[in-house]
Backbone as CSV, one residue per row, in Angstrom:
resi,resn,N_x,N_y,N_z,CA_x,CA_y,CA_z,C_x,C_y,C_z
1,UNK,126.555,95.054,131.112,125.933,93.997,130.352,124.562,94.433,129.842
2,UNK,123.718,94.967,130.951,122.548,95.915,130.631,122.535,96.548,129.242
3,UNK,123.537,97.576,129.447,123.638,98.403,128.199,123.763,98.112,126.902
4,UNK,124.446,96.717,127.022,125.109,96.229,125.573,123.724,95.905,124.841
5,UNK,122.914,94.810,125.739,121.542,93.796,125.399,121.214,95.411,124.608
6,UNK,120.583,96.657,125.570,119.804,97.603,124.852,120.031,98.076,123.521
7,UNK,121.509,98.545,123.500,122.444,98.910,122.728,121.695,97.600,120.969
8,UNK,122.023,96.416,121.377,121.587,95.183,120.702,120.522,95.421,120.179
9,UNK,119.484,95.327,121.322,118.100,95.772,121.009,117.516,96.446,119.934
10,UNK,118.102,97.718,120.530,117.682,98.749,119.162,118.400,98.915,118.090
11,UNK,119.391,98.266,117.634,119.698,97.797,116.894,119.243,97.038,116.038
12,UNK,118.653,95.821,116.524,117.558,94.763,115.818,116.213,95.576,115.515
13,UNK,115.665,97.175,116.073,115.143,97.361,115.929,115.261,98.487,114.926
14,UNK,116.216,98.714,114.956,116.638,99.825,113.324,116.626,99.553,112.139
15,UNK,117.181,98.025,112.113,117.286,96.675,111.186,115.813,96.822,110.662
16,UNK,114.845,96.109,111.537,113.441,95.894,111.067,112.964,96.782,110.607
17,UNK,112.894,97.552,111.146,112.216,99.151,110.570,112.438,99.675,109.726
18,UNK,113.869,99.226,109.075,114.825,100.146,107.333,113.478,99.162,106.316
19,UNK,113.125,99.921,105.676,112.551,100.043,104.345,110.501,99.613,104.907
20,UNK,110.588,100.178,105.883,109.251,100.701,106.360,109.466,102.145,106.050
21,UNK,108.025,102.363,106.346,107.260,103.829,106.160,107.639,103.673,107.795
22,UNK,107.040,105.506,108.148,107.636,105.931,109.656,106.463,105.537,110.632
23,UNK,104.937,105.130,110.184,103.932,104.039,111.087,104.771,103.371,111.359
24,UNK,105.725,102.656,110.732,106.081,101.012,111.374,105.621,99.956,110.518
25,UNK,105.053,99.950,109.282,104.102,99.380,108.536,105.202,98.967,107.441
26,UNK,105.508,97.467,106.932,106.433,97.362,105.798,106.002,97.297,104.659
27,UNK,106.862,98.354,104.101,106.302,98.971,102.709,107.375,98.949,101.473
28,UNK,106.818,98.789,100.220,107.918,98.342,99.464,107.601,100.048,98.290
29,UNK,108.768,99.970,97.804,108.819,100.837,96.811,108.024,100.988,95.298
30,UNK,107.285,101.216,95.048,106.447,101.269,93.946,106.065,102.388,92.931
31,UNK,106.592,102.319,91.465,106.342,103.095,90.149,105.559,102.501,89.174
32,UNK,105.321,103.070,88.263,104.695,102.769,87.158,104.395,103.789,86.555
33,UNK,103.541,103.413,85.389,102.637,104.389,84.522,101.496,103.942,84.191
34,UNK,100.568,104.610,83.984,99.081,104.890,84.298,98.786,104.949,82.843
35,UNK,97.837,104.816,82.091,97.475,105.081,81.022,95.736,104.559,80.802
36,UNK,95.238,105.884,79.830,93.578,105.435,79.971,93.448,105.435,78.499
37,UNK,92.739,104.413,78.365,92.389,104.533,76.959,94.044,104.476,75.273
38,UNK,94.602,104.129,76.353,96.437,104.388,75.874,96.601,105.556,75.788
39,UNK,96.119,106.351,76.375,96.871,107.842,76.647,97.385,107.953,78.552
40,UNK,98.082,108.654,78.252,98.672,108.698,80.044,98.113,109.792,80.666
41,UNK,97.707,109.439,81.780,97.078,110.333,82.584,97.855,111.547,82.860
42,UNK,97.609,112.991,82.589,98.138,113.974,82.961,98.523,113.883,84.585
43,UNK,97.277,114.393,85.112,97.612,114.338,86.477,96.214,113.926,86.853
44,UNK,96.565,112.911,88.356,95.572,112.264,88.962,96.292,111.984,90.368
45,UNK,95.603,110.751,91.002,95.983,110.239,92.066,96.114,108.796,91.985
46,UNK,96.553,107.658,92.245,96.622,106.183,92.404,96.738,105.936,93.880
47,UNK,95.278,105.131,94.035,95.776,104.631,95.576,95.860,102.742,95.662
48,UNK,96.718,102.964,97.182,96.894,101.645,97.198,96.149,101.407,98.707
49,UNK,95.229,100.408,98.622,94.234,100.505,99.714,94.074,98.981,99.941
50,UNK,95.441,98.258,101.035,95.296,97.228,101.739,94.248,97.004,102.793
51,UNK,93.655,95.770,102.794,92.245,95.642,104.065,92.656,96.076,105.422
52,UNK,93.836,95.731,105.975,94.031,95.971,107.270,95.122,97.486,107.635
53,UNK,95.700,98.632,106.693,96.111,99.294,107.595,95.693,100.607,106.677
54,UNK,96.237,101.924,106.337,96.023,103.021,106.100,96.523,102.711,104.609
55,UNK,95.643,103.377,103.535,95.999,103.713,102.058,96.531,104.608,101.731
56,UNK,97.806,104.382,100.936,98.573,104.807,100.329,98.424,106.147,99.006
57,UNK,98.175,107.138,98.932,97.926,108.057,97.523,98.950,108.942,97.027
58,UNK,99.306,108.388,95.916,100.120,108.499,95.227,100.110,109.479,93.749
59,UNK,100.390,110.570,93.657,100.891,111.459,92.781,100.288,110.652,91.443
60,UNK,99.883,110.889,90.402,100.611,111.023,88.702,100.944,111.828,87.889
61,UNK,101.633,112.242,87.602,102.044,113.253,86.987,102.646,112.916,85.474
62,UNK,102.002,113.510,84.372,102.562,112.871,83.172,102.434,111.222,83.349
63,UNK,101.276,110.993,83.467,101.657,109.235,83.420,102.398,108.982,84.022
64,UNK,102.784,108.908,85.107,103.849,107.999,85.907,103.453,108.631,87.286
65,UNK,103.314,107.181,88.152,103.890,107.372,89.800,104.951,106.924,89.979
66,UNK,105.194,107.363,91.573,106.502,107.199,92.181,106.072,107.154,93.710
67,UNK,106.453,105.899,94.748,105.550,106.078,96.076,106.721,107.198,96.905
68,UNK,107.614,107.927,96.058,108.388,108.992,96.669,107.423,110.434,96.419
69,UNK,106.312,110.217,95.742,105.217,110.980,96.129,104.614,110.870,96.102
70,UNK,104.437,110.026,97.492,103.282,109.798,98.529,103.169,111.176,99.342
71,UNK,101.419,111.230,99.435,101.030,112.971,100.066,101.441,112.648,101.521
72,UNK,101.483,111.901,102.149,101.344,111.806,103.185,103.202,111.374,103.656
73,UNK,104.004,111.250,102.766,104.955,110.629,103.016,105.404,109.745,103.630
74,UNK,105.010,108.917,103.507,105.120,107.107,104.317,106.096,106.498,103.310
75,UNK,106.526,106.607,102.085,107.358,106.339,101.397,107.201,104.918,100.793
76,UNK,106.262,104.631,100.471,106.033,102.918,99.583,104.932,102.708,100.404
77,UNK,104.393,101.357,99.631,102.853,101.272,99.454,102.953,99.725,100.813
78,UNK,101.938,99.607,101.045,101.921,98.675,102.322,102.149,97.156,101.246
79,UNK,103.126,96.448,102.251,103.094,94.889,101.762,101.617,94.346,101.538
80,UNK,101.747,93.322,100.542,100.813,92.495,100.683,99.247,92.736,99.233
81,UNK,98.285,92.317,99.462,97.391,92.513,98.724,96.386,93.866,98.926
82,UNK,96.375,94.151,97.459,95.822,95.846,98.004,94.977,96.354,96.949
83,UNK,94.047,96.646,97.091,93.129,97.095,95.993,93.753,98.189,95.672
84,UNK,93.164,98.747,94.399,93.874,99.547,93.967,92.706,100.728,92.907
85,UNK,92.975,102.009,93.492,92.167,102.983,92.877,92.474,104.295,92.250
86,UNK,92.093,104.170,90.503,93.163,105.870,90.067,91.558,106.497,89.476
87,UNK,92.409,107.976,90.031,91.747,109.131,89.929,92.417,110.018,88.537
88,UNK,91.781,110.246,87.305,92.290,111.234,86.544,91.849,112.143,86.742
89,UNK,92.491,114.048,86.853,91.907,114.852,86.429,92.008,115.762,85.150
90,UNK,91.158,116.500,84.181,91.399,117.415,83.154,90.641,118.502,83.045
91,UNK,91.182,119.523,82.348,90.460,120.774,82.125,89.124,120.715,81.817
92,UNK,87.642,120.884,82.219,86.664,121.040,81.719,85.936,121.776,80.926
93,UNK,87.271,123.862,80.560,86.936,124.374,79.951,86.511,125.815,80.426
94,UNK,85.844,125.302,81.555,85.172,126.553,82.140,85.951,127.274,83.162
95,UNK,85.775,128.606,83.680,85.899,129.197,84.568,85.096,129.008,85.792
96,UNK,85.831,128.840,87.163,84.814,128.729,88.090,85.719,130.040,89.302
97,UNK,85.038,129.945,90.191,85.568,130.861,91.647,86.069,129.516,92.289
98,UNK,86.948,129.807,92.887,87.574,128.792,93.786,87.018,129.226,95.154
99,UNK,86.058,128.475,95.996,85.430,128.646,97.299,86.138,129.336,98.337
100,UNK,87.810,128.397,98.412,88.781,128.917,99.392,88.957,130.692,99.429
101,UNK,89.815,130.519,97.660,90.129,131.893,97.651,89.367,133.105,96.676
102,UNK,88.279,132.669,96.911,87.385,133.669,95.759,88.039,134.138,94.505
103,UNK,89.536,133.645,93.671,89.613,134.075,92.658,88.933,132.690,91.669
104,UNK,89.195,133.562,90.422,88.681,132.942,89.183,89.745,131.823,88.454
105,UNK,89.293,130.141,88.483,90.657,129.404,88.386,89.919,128.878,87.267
106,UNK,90.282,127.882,86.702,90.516,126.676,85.235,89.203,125.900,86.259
107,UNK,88.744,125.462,85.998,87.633,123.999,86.454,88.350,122.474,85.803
108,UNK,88.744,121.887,86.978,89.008,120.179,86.378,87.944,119.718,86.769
109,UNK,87.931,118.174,85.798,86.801,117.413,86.426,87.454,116.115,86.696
110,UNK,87.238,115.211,87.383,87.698,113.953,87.466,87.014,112.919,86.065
111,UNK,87.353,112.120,85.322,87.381,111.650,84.066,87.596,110.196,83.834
112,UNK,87.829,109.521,84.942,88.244,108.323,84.761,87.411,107.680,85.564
113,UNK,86.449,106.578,84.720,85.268,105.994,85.257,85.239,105.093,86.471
114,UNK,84.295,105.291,87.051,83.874,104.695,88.484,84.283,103.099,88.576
115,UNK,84.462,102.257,87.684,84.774,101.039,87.682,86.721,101.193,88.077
116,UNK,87.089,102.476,88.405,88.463,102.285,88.495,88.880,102.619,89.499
117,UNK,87.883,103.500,90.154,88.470,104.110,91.660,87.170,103.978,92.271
118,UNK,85.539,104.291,92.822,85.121,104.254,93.726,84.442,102.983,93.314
119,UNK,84.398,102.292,92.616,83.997,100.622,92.041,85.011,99.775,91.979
120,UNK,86.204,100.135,91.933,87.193,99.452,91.964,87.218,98.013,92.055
121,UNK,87.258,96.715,91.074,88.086,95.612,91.398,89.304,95.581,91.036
122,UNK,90.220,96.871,90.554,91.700,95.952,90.392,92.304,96.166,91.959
123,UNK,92.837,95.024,91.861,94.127,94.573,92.911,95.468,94.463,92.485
124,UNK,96.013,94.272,93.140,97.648,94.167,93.093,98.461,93.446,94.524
125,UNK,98.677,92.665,94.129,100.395,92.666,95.117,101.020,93.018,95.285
126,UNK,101.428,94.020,96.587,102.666,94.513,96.508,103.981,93.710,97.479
127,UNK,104.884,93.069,96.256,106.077,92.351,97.006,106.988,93.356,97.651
128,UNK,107.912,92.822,98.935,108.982,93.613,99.410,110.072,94.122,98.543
129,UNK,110.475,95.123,98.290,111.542,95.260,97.307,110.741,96.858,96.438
130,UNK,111.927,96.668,95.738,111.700,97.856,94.407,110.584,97.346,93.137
131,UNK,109.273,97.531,92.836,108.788,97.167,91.755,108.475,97.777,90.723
132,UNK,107.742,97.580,89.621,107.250,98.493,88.299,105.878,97.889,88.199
133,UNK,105.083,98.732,88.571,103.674,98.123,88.602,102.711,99.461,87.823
134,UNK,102.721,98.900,86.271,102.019,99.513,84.810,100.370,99.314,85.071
135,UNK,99.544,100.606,84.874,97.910,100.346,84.958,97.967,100.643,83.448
136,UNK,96.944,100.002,82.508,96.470,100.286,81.284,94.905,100.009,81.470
137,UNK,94.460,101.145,81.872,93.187,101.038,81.592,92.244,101.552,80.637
138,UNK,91.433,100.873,80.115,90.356,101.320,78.787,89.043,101.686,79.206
139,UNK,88.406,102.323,78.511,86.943,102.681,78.421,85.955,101.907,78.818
């Protein structure tokens, strides 16, 4: 009888846990596309930064995320209300040394103004489920 309840148990507990990240934290699936100024961000980062647990950073590549690349792989962005912060980067032109490996690389700079990522007021909701959540941000 023991065995069955456990058996049960973790069962109800496999249940709860499908479409969480591997914290334990319920997280829903989240894409979009990014765009500054109506151009799409080459490559950057988008985070999703709820008050109470760990933020989410998310890939862009060609204008578009996907929380299937998330760096950290938690796999979707935490339920609930979540500020929200994107990082563009682009070529600046110059040659620099890269610190790590002393060769000679491209220099990016980050490009997308402080009112969007370390000033940040946009927010978002993120509902349970699959969503499409579009940034258009301007100058």
């Amino acid at each position: 009888m023991r065995a069955r309840f456990y058996a049960l148990a973790f069962s109800c507990l496999v249940f709860t846990l499908a479409g969480c990240g591997g914290d334990g934290i319920p997280r829903a699936t989240v894409k979009g596309t990014v765009t500054y100024d109506g151009i799409p961000i080459e490559t950057g980062v988008i985070m999703f930064i709820p008050s109470d647990v760990s933020p989410i950073a998310l890939k862009i590549t060609d204008g578009t995320y996907d929380s299937e690349s998330d760096v950290n792989d938690r796999r979707g962005a935490p339920i609930g209300d979540c500020q929200v912060q994107i990082f563009g980067d682009k070529p600046s032109g110059k040659i620099v040394t890269d610190i790590t490996t002393g060769q000679k690389v491209e220099e990016f700079i980050q490009f997308i103004p402080p009112k969007y990522n370390i000033n940040s007021t946009l927010t978002v909701t993120v509902e349970a489920g699959d969503q499409n959540i579009d940034f258009s941000l301007d100058k």
